[in-house]
SEZARO-397820 format. One record per residue (C-alpha): residue in three letters; x, y, z. Coordinates in pm, 1 decimal. Layout:
N
+-----+----------+----------+----------+
: res :       px :       py :       pz :
+-----+----------+----------+----------+
: Ala :        X :        Y :        Z :
...
+-----+----------+----------+----------+
This chain:
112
+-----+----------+----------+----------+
: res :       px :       py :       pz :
+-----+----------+----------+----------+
: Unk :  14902.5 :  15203.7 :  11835.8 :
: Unk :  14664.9 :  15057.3 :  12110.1 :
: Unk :  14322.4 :  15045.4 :  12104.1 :
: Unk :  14185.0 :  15059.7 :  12484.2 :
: Unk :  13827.0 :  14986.5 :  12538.0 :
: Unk :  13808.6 :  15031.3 :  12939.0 :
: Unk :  13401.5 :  14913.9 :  13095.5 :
: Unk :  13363.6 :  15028.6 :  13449.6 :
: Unk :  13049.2 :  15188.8 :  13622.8 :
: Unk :  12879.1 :  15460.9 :  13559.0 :
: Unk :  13001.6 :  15661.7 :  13865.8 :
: Unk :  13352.1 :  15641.0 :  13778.1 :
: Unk :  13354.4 :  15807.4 :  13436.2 :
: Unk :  13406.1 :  16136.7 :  13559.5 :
: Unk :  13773.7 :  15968.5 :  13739.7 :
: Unk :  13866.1 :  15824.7 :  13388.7 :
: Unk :  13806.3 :  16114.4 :  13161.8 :
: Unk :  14040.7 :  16311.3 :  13388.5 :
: Unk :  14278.2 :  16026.4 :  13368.0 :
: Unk :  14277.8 :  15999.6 :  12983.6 :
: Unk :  14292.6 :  16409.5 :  12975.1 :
: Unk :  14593.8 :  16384.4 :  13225.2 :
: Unk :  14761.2 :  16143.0 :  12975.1 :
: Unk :  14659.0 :  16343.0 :  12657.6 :
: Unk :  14438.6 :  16107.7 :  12484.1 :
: Unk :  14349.3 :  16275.6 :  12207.3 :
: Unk :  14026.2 :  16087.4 :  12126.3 :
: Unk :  13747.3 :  15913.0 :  12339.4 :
: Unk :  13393.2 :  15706.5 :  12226.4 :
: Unk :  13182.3 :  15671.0 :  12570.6 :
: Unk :  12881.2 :  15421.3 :  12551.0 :
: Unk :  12608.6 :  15304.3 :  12794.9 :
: Unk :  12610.2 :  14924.4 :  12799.3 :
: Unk :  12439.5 :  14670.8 :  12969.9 :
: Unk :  12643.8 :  14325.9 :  13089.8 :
: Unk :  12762.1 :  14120.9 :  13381.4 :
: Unk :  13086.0 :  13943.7 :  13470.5 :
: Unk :  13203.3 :  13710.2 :  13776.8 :
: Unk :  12921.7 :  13881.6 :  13994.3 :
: Unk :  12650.4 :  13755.2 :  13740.9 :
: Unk :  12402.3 :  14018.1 :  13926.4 :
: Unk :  12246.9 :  14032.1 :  14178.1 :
: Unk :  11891.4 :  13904.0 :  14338.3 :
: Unk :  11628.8 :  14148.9 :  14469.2 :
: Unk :  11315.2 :  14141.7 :  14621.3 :
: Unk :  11022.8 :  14339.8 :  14549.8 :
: Unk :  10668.1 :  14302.1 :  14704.5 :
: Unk :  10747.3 :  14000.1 :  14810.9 :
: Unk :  10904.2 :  13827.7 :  14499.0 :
: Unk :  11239.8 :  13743.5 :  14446.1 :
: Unk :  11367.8 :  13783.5 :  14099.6 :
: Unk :  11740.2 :  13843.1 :  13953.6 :
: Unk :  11927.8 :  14132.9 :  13780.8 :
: Unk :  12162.2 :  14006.9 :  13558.5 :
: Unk :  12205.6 :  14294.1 :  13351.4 :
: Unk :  12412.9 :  14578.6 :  13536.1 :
: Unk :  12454.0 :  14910.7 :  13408.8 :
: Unk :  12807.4 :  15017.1 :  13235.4 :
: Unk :  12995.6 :  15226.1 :  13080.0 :
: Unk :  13256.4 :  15163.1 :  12816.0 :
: Unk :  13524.7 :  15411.2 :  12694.0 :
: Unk :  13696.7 :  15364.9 :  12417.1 :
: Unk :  14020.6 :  15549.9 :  12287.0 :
: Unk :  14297.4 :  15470.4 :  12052.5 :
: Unk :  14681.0 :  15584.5 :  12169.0 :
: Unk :  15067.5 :  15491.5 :  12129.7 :
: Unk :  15179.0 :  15202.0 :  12337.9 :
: Unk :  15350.5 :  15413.6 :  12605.6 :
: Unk :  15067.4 :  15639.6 :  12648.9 :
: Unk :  14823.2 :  15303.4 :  12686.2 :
: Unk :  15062.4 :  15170.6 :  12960.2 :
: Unk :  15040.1 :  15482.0 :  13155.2 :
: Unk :  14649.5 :  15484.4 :  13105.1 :
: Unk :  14609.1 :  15146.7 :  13235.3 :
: Unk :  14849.8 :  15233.8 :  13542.4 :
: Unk :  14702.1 :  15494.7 :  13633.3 :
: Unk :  14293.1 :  15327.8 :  13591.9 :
: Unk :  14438.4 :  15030.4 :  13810.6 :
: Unk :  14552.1 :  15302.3 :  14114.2 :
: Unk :  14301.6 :  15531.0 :  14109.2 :
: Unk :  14002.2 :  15395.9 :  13965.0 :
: Unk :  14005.7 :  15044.2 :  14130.4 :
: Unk :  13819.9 :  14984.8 :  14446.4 :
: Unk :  13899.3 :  14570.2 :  14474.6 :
: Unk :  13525.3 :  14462.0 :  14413.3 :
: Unk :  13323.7 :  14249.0 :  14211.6 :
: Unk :  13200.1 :  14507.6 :  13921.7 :
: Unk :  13523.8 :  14750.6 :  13886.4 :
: Unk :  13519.4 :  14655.9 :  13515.9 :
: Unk :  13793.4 :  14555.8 :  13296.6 :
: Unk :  14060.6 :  14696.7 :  13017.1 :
: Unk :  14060.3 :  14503.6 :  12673.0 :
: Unk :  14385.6 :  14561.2 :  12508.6 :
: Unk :  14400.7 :  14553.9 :  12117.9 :
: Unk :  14650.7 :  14624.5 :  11878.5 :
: Unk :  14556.4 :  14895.6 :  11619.1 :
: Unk :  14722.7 :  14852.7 :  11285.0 :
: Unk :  14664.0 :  15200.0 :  11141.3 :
: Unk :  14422.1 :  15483.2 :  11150.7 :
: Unk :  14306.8 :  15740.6 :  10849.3 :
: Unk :  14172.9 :  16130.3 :  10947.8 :
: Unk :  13889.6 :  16122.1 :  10681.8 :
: Unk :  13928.6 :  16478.3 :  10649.5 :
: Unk :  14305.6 :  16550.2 :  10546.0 :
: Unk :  14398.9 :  16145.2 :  10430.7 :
: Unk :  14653.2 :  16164.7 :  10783.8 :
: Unk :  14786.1 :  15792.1 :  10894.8 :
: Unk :  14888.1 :  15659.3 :  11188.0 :
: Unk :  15023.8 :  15881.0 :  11506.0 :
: Unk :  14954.7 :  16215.2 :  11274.1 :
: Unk :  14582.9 :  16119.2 :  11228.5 :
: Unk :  14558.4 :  16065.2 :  11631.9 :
+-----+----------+----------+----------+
């Protein structure tokens, strides 16, 4: 199993859930981050005074799927979801040794 945590912007969650739902993710944790990357911000001015943002609003989703199913997740979020600019976000790739449904004592794919 794969565990997929996937930070892009906030306006492109909408284009990811229907790309996990297309490729029958079963389960998905969304949280509102803060962060920065390459870009490292960027510098505004306000009332004359130039300060920096270095703290850009994200999103990350997180889900937890077989290996084939990841592949065809991060295929498809590299097509359709990338626009080729600083900020798109990025797809960390870990390996999930097991997983336990609380509620019946289910492992691995059957707990999914």
């Amino acid at each position: 199993m794969k565990k997929l945590e996937i930070v892009i912007k906030s306006e492109k969650l909408e284009e990811l859930k229907k790309i996990l739902t297309e490729c029958n993710a079963t389960g998905v944790m969304i949280s509102n981050i803060m962060g920065y990357g390459n870009q490292k911000g960027y510098k505004k001015i306000y009332r004359g005074t130039e300060y920096s943002v270095n703290l850009l609003p994200k999103v990350k989703v997180e889900t937890v799927v077989a290996p084939e199913i990841a592949e065809l997740i991060i295929d498809k979020v590299l097509k359709e979801i990338s626009t080729g600019n600083y900020g798109d976000g990025k797809i960390f790739i870990y390996d999930a040794e097991d997983v336990v449904r609380i509620r019946t004592g289910e492992r691995g794919k059957d707990a999914l």
